[in-house]
C-alpha positions in Angstrom: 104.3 -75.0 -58.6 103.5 -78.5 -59.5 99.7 -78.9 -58.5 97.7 -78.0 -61.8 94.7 -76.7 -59.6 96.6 -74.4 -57.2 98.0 -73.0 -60.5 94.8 -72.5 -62.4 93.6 -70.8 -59.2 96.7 -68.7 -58.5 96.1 -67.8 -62.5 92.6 -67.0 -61.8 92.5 -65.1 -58.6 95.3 -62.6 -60.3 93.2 -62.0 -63.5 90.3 -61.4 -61.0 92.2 -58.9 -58.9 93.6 -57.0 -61.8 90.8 -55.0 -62.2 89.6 -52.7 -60.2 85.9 -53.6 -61.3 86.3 -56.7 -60.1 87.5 -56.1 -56.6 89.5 -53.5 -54.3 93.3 -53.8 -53.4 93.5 -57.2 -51.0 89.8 -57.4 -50.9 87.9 -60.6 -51.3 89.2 -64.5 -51.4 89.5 -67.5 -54.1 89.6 -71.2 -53.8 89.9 -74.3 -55.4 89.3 -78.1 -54.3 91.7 -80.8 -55.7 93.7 -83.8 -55.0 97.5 -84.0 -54.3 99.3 -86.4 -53.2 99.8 -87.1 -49.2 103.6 -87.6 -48.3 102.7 -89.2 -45.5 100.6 -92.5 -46.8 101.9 -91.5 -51.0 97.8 -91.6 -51.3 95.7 -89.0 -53.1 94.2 -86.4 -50.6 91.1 -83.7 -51.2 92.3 -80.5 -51.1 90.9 -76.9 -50.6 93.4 -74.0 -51.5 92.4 -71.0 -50.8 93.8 -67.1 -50.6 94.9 -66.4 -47.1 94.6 -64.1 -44.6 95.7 -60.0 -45.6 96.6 -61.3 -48.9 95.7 -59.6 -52.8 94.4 -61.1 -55.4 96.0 -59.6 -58.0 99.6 -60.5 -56.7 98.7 -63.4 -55.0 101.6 -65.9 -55.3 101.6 -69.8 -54.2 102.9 -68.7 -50.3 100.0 -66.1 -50.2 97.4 -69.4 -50.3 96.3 -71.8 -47.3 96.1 -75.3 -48.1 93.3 -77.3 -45.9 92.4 -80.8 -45.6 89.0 -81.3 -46.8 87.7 -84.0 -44.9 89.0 -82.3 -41.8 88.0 -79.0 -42.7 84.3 -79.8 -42.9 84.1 -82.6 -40.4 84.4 -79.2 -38.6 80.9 -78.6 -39.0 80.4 -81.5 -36.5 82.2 -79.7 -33.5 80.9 -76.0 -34.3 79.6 -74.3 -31.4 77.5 -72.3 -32.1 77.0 -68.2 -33.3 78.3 -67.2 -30.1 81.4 -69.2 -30.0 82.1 -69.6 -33.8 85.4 -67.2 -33.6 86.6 -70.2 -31.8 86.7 -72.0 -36.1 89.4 -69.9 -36.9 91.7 -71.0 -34.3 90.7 -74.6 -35.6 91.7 -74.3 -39.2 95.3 -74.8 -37.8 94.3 -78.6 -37.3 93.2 -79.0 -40.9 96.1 -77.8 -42.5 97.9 -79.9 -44.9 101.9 -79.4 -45.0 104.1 -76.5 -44.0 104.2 -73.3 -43.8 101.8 -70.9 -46.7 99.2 -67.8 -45.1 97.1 -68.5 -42.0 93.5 -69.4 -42.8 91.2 -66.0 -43.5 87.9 -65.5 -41.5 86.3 -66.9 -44.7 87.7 -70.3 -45.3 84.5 -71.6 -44.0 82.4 -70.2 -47.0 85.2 -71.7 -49.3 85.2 -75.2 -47.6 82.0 -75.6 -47.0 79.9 -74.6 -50.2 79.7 -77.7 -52.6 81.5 -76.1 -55.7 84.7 -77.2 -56.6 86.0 -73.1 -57.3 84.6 -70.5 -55.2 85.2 -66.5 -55.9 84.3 -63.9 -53.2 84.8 -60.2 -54.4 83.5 -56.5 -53.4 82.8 -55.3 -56.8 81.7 -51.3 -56.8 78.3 -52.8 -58.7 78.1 -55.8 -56.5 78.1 -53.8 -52.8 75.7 -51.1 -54.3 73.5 -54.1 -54.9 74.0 -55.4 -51.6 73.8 -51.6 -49.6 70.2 -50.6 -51.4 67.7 -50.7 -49.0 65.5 -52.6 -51.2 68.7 -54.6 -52.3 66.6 -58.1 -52.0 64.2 -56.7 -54.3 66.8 -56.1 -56.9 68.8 -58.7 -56.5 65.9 -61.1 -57.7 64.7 -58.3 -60.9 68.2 -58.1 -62.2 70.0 -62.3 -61.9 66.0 -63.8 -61.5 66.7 -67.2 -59.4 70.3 -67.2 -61.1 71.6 -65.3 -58.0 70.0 -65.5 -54.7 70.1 -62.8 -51.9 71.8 -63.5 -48.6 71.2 -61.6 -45.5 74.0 -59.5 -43.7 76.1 -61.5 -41.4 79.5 -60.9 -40.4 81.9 -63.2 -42.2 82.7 -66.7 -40.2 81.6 -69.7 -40.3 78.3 -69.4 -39.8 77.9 -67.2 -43.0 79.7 -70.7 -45.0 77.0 -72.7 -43.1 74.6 -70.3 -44.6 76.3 -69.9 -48.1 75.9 -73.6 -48.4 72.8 -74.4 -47.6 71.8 -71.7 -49.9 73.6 -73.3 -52.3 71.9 -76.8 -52.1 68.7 -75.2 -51.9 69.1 -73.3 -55.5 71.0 -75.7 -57.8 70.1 -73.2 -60.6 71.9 -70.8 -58.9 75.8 -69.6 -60.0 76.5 -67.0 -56.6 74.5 -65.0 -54.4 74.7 -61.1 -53.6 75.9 -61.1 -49.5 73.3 -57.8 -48.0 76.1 -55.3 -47.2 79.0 -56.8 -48.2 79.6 -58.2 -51.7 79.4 -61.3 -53.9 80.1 -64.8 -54.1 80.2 -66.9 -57.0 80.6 -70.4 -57.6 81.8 -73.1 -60.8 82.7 -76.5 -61.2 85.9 -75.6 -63.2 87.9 -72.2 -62.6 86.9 -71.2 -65.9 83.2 -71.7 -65.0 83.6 -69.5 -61.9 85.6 -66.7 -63.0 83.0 -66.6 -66.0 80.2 -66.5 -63.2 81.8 -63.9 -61.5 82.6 -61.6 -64.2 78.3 -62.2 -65.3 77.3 -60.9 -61.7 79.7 -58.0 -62.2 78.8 -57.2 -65.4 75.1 -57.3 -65.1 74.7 -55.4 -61.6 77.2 -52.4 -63.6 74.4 -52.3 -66.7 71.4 -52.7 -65.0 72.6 -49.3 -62.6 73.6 -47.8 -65.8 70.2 -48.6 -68.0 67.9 -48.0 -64.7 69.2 -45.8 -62.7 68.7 -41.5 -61.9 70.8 -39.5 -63.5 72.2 -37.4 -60.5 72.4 -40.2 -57.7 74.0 -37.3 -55.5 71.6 -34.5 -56.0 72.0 -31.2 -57.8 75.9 -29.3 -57.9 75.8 -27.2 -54.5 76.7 -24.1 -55.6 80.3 -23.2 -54.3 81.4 -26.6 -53.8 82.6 -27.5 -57.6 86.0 -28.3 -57.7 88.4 -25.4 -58.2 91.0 -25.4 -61.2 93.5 -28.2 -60.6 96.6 -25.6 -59.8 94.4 -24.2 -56.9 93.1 -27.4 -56.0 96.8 -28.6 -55.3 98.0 -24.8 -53.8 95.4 -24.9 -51.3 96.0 -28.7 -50.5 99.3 -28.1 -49.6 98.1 -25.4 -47.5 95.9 -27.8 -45.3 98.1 -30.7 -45.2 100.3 -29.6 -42.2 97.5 -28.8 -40.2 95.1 -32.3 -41.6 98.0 -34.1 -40.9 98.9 -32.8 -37.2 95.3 -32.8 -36.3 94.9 -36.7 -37.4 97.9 -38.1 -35.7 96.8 -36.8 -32.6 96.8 -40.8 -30.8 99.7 -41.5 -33.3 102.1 -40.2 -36.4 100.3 -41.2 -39.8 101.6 -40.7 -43.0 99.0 -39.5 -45.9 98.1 -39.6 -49.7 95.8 -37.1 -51.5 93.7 -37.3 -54.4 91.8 -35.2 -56.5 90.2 -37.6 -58.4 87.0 -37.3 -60.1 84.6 -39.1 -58.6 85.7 -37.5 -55.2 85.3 -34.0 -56.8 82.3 -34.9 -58.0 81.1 -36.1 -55.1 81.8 -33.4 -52.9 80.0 -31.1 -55.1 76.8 -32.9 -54.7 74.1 -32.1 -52.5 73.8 -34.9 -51.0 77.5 -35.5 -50.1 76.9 -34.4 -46.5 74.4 -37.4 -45.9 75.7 -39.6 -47.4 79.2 -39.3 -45.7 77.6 -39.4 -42.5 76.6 -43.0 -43.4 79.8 -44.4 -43.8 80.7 -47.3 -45.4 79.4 -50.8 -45.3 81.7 -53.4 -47.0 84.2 -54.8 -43.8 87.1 -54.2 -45.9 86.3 -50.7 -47.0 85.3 -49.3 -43.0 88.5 -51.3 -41.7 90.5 -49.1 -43.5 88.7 -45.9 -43.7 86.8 -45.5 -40.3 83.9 -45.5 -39.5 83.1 -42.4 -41.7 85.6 -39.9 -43.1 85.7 -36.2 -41.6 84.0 -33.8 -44.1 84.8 -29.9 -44.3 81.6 -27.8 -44.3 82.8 -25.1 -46.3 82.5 -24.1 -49.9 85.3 -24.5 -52.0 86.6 -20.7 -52.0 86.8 -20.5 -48.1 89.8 -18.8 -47.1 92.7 -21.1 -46.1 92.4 -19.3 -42.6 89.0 -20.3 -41.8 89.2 -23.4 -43.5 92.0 -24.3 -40.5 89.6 -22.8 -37.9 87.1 -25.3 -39.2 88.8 -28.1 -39.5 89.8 -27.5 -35.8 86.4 -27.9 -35.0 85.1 -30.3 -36.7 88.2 -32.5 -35.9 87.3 -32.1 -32.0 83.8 -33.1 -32.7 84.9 -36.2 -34.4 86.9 -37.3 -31.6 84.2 -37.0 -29.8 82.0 -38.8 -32.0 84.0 -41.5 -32.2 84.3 -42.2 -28.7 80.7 -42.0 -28.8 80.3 -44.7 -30.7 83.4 -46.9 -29.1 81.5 -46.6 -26.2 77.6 -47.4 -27.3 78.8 -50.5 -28.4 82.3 -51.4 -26.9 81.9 -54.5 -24.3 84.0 -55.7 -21.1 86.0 -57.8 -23.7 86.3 -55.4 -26.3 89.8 -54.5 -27.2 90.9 -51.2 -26.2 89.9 -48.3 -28.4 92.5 -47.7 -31.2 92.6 -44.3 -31.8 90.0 -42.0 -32.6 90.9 -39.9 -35.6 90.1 -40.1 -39.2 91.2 -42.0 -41.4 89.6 -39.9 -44.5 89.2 -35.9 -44.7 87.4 -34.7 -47.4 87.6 -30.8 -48.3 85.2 -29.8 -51.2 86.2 -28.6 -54.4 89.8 -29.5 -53.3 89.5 -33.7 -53.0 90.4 -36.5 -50.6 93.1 -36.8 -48.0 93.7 -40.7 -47.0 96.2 -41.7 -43.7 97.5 -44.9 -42.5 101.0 -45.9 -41.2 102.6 -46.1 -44.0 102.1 -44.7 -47.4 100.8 -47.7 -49.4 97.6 -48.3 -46.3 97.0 -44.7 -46.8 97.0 -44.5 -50.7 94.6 -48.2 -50.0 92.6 -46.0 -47.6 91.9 -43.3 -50.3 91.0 -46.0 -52.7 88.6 -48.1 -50.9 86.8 -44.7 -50.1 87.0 -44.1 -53.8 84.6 -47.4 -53.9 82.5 -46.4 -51.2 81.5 -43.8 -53.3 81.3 -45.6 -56.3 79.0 -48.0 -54.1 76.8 -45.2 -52.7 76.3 -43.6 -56.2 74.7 -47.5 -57.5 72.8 -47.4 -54.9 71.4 -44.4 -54.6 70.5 -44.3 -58.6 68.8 -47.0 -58.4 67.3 -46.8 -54.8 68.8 -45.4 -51.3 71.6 -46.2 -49.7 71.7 -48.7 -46.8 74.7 -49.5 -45.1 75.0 -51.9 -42.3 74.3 -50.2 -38.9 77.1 -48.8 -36.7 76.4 -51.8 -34.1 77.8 -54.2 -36.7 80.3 -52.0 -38.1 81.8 -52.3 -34.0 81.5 -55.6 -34.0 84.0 -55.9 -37.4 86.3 -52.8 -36.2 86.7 -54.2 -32.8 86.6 -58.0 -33.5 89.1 -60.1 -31.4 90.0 -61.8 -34.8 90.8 -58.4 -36.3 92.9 -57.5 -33.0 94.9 -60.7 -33.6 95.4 -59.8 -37.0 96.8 -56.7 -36.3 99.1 -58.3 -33.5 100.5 -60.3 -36.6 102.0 -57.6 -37.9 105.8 -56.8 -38.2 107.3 -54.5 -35.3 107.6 -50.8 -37.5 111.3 -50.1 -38.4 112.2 -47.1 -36.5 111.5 -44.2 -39.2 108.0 -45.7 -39.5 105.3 -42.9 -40.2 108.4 -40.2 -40.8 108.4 -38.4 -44.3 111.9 -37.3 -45.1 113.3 -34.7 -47.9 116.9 -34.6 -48.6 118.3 -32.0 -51.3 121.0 -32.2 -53.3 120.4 -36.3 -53.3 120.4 -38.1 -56.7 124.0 -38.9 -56.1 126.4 -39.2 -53.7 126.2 -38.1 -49.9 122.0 -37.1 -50.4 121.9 -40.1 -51.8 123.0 -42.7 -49.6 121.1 -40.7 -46.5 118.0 -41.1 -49.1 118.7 -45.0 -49.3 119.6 -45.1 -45.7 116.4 -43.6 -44.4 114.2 -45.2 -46.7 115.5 -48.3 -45.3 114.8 -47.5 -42.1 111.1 -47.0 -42.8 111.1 -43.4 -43.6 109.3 -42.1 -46.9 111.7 -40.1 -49.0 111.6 -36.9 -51.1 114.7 -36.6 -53.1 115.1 -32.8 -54.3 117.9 -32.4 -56.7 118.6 -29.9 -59.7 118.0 -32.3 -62.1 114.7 -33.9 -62.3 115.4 -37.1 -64.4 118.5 -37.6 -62.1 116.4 -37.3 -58.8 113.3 -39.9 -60.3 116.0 -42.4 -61.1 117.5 -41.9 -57.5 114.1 -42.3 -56.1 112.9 -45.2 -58.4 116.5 -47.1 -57.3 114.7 -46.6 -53.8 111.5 -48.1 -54.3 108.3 -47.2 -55.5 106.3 -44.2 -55.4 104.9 -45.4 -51.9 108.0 -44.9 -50.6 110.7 -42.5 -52.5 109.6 -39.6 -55.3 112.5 -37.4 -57.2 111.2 -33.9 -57.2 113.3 -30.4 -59.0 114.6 -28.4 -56.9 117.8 -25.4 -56.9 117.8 -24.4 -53.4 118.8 -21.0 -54.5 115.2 -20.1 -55.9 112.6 -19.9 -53.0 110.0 -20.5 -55.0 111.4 -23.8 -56.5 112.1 -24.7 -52.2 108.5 -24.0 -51.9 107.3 -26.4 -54.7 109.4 -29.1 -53.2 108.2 -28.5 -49.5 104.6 -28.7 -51.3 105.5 -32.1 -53.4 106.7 -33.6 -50.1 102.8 -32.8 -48.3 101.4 -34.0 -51.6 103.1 -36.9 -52.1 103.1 -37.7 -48.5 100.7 -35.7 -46.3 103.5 -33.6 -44.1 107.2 -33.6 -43.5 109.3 -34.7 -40.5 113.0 -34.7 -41.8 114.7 -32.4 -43.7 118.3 -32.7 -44.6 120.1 -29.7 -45.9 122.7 -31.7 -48.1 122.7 -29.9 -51.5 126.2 -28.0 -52.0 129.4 -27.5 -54.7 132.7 -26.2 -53.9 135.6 -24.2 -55.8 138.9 -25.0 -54.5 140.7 -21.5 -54.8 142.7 -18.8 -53.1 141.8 -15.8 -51.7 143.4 -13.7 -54.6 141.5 -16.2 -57.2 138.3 -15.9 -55.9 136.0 -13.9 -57.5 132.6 -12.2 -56.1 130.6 -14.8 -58.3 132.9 -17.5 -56.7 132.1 -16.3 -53.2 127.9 -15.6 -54.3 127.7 -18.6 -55.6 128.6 -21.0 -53.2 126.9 -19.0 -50.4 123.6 -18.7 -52.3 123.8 -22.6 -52.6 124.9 -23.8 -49.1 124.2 -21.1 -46.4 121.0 -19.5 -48.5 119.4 -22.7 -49.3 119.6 -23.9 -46.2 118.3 -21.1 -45.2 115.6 -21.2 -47.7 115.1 -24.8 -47.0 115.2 -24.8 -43.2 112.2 -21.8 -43.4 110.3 -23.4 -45.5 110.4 -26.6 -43.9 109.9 -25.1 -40.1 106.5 -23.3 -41.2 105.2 -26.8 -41.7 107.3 -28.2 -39.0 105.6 -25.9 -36.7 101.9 -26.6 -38.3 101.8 -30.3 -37.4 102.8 -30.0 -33.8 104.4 -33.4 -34.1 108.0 -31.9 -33.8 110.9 -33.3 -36.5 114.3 -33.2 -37.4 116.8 -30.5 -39.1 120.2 -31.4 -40.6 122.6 -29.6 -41.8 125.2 -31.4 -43.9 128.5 -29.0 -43.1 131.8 -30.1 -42.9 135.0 -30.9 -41.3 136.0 -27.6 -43.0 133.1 -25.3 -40.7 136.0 -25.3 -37.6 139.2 -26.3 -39.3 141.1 -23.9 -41.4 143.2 -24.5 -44.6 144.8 -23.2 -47.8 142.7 -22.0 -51.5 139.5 -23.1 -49.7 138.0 -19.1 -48.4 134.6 -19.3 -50.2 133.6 -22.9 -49.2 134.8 -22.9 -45.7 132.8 -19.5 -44.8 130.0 -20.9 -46.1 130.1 -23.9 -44.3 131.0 -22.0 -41.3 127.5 -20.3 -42.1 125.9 -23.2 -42.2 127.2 -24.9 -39.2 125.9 -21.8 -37.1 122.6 -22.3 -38.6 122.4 -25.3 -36.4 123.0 -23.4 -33.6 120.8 -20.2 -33.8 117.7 -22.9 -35.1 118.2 -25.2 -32.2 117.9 -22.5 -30.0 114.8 -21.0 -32.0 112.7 -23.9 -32.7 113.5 -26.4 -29.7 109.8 -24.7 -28.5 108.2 -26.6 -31.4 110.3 -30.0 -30.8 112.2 -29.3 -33.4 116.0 -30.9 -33.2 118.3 -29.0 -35.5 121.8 -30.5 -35.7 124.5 -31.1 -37.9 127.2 -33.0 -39.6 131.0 -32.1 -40.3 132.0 -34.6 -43.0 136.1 -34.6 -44.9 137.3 -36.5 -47.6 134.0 -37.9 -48.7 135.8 -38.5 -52.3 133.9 -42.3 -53.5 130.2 -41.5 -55.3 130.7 -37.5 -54.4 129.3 -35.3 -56.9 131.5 -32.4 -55.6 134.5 -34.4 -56.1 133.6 -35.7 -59.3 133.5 -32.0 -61.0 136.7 -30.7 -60.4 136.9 -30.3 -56.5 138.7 -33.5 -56.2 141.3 -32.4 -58.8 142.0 -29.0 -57.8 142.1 -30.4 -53.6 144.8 -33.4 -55.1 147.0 -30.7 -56.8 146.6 -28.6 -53.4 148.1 -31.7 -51.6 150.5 -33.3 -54.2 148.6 -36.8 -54.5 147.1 -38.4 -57.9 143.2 -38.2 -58.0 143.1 -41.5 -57.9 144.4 -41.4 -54.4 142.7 -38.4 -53.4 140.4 -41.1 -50.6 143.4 -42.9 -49.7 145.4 -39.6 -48.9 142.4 -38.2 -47.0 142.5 -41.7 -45.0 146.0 -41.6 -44.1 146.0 -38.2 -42.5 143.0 -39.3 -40.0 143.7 -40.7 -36.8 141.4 -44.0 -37.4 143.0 -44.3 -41.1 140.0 -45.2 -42.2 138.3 -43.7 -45.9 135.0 -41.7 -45.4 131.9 -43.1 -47.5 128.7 -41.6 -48.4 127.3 -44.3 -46.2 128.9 -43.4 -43.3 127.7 -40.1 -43.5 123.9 -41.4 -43.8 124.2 -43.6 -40.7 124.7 -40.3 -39.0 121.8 -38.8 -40.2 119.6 -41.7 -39.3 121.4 -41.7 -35.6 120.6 -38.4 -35.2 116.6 -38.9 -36.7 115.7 -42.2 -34.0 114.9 -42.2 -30.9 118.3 -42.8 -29.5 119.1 -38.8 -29.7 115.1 -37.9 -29.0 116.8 -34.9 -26.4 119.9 -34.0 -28.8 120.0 -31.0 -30.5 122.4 -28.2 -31.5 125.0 -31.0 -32.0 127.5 -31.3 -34.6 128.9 -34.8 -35.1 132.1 -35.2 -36.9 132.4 -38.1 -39.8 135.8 -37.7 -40.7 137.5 -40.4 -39.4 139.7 -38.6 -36.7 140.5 -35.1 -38.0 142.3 -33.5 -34.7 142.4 -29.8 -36.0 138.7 -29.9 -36.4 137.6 -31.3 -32.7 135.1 -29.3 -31.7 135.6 -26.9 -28.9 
């Protein structure tokens, strides 16, 4: 980056957005004003740069930043038409931008443009919104800044709001920001040292007045039977709900979720006042955008049964629905966009925490985060007065703006395992891996279950990030340890869709060589854990209603008979009839159960690698080495079999191309006649 300004803003913004304190994930904007030079006439040009639309402060790079003429931007002003028309400015930024390419122009470029600072910060600090969502929030605004920071009424961000913003500003020259009613703050500097510093001020002394003046239980007394159970129960009974949360709130459409016990949520939920307050809602337009309206709150102490905690949430689920509608309709217009759905977006189940959904795992864990300030927000307010949150009228007009519609249309068509949460055993290396990788790829969140727990994080961290791969321990043989790693997968996650039965080991031995632990042990692995695995998995499955996938990793060996091979071939005979007794069982549920007959899947292979591939090359006369050549030759496509070729399999069998296939086993084998299926 060349331009010192854009630099000194991009330096700014991320120290800004760092902090949590400051502002929430991709909440609130920056700018800067500043010459460059015009490639058109070589003459200087004013400048405004300023963060665009969907972007984050704290990562925001020089493409996440809209660069505006000046002049243009606020000659503007002379051709606004008005409140009822002023979505129409947004469309118009397009003609005031300077150069190619950089973010589209956010909602508040006009407040950046149009107030006569050269560096402009907008943020939703926890301190600042509980300012701005007292009731008496004017009032307090002038006893804690005096006529430093001046109070502006709630209006819904456009242009209008910059029109206001300035004016306010020319009115009080004293003044370094202003506390927006509802919403947040907005600060102001002639350098971007001056502004950040002004920023950090309003912060800092909103957070210690609420701390020096305000009640000691902002929530009301502890309501006995809602404190938050031990943290192993908490996390036992939230992977007992989160099949049935998670089915309940994709009811318009598949959301993956994130749960937290953090806290401030427990703490919360054991307040008295928790029920009221939640009914509220929130207020800031970027927290209610991503956690509805209000979040669904279980009425039940903290010791109620997992049983009737189901029943309940049932109920209350219904009645939200319903609710929602409600409100669509008081408020929805001719020209409203349709509604978009009308579960929640936040459940909240007492003395167990918070569970946050989205389409993918990163808006969910945002989701659960934002509410985390909303509550932070409710308890400054309520300390120091009561909370006030804009009314559900202008909460509609946010939710449902056109602008918001055509932000959403902006967004990238989901890959095709979107919204599906995978677990794969057996998959820090080889064959489990590369379906891992593959299905990750395609969208899908992954849960990579191996014996060893290092091996599977590493896997998983090769993957991506925690939003989107996690390496849990799991031996397949031990139901209890299955368990755990069906329960990481609804923690980590909110619910399963895709479980791949891929864990296994082989001895290559004869009949006369095999031993009873030979035999036990390779049946405990591949035809018990699967077993093990495919139960565990189909209770959940079952739960959500929302149907899912079963694979079973066998092999070319399931139908095809050869020499020194008795324990490993019967199991994965085993196996491959799994397929075909849980196809028939659980096609009810829309579950599809179908499997995969690999051979000669030497390259990356973990089985291979310890002493299968040896023992198979001295069976057939070849060097090691050669073991994936040798395998190739006797094919009929001549062709080596990779781990990869094995995942593309799995992630046919998981999209929508095979949506009425099940009970199928699909050779990857290269051409093996003696195992064609029958």
């Amino acid at each position: 980056m060349t331009n010192e300004t854009a630099a000194a803003l991009i330096a700014r913004s991320n120290r800004l957005g760092s902090d949590p304190k400051n502002t929430n994930y991709a909440g609130g904007n920056t700018s800067a004003k500043g010459t460059d030079v015009d490639p058109v006439t070589g003459e200087p040009v004013e400048l405004l740069w300023v963060k665009g639309s969907g972007g984050d402060l704290g990562t925001l790079t020089e493409s996440g930043l809209a660069v505006l003429r000046l002049d243009r931007m606020r000659a503007l002003v002379d051709v606004y038409p008005g409140l009822d028309r002023e979505d129409e400015m947004v469309a118009a930024f397009d003609y005031a931008l300077h150069g190619k390419g950089g973010a589209a122009p956010s909602i508040d470029t006009a407040m950046h443009g149009l107030v006569d600072a050269a560096h402009v910060d907008h943020l939703h600090p926890d301190s600042g919104i509980a300012i701005a969502t007292a009731a008496d929030g004017e009032e307090l605004t002038g006893k804690i800044f005096g006529q430093s920071v001046v109070w502006v009424p709630w209006r819904r961000p456009g242009f209008q709001l910059g029109l206001d913003i300035a004016a306010i500003k020319d009115a009080n020259p004293q003044a370094i920001g202003c506390i927006l009613g509802g919403h947040g703050i907005t600060a102001w500097g002639d350098t971007s040292e001056e502004s950040e510093a002004n920023s950090l001020q309003i912060i800092a002394k909103a957070e210690a007045y609420i701390e020096a003046n305000g009640k000691a239980e902002p929530f009301g007394t502890v309501l006995t039977g809602y404190e938050a159970l031990d943290a192993s129960e908490r996390t036992a009974k939230a992977a007992a709900l989160a099949a049935t949360i998670r089915g309940l709130v994709s009811t318009d459409r598949p959301q993956v979720g994130h749960f937290s016990d953090a806290p401030e949520v427990l703490d919360f939920l054991a307040a008295s006042e928790h029920p009221r307050l939640a009914a509220l809602g929130t207020s800031c337009p970027d927290h209610f955008l991503r956690t509805k309206v209000k979040p669904l709150v279980l009425d039940l102490p903290a010791d109620a049964s997992i049983e009737d905690s189901i029943a309940r949430l049932h109920e209350l689920h219904e009645a939200y629905r319903a609710d929602y509608a409600a409100y669509y309709d008081a408020y929805a217009t001719p020209e409203s966009p349709a509604m978009r759905g009308a579960d929640p977006a936040i459940v909240l189940i007492p003395g167990v925490g918070m569970f946050s959904y989205g389409a993918n795992k990163q808006t969910a864990r945002v989701a659960g985060e934002f509410y985390r300030n909303a509550i932070n927000v409710m308890r400054g307010a309520e300390a120091l007065s009561t909370y006030a949150p804009i009314s559900d009228e202008e909460k509609f007009r946010i939710e449902y703006w056109a602008l918001e519609e055509a932000k959403l249309a902006r967004m990238p068509k989901p890959k095709p395992l979107a919204t599906r949460i995978a677990l794969v055993t057996g998959a820090a290396s080889g064959i489990g891996k590369a379906i891992a990788t593959r299905l990750a790829a395609e969208g899908a969140c992954v849960v990579i279950a191996d014996l060893d727990l290092e091996k599977a994080r590493a896997a998983a961290a090769e993957i991506g990030s925690t939003d989107v791969a996690v390496g849990v321990q799991a031996n397949v043989v031990d139901e209890a340890q299955v368990q755990a790693s069906i329960d990481a997968a609804l923690l980590a996650f909110g619910g399963l869709d895709i479980v791949v039965n891929n864990a296994g080991l082989s001895l290559s031995k004869s009949l006369l060589e095999t031993t009873v632990a030979d035999w036990d042990l390779q049946h405990n692995v591949m035809a018990k854990g699967s077993f093990l695995v495919s139960r565990a998995a189909a209770r959940v499955l079952i739960e959500q209603k929302l149907g899912g996938d079963i694979i079973y990793i066998s092999s070319k060996n399931s139908v095809f008979a050869g020499p020194n091979n008795i324990a490993y071939s019967a199991t994965k005979a085993d196996q491959a009839h799994q397929v075909r007794l849980l196809a028939a069982e659980l096609g009810e549920h829309g579950v599809k159960v179908n499997g995969i007959n690999p051979d000669g899947v030497v390259r990356g292979s973990g089985i291979f690698a310890g002493g299968w591939g040896a023992k198979r090359a001295a069976v057939y006369g070849v060097p090691e080495e050669e073991l994936g050549a040798y395998y190739a030759q006797r094919t009929l496509l001549k062709r080596e079999v990779l781990p990869e070729n094995v995942a593309n399999a799995v992630f046919v069998l998981c999209s929508s191309d095979l949506s009425h296939t099940t009970g199928l086993h699909i050779p990857v084998d290269a051409g093996v006649a003696a195992a064609f299926l029958r």
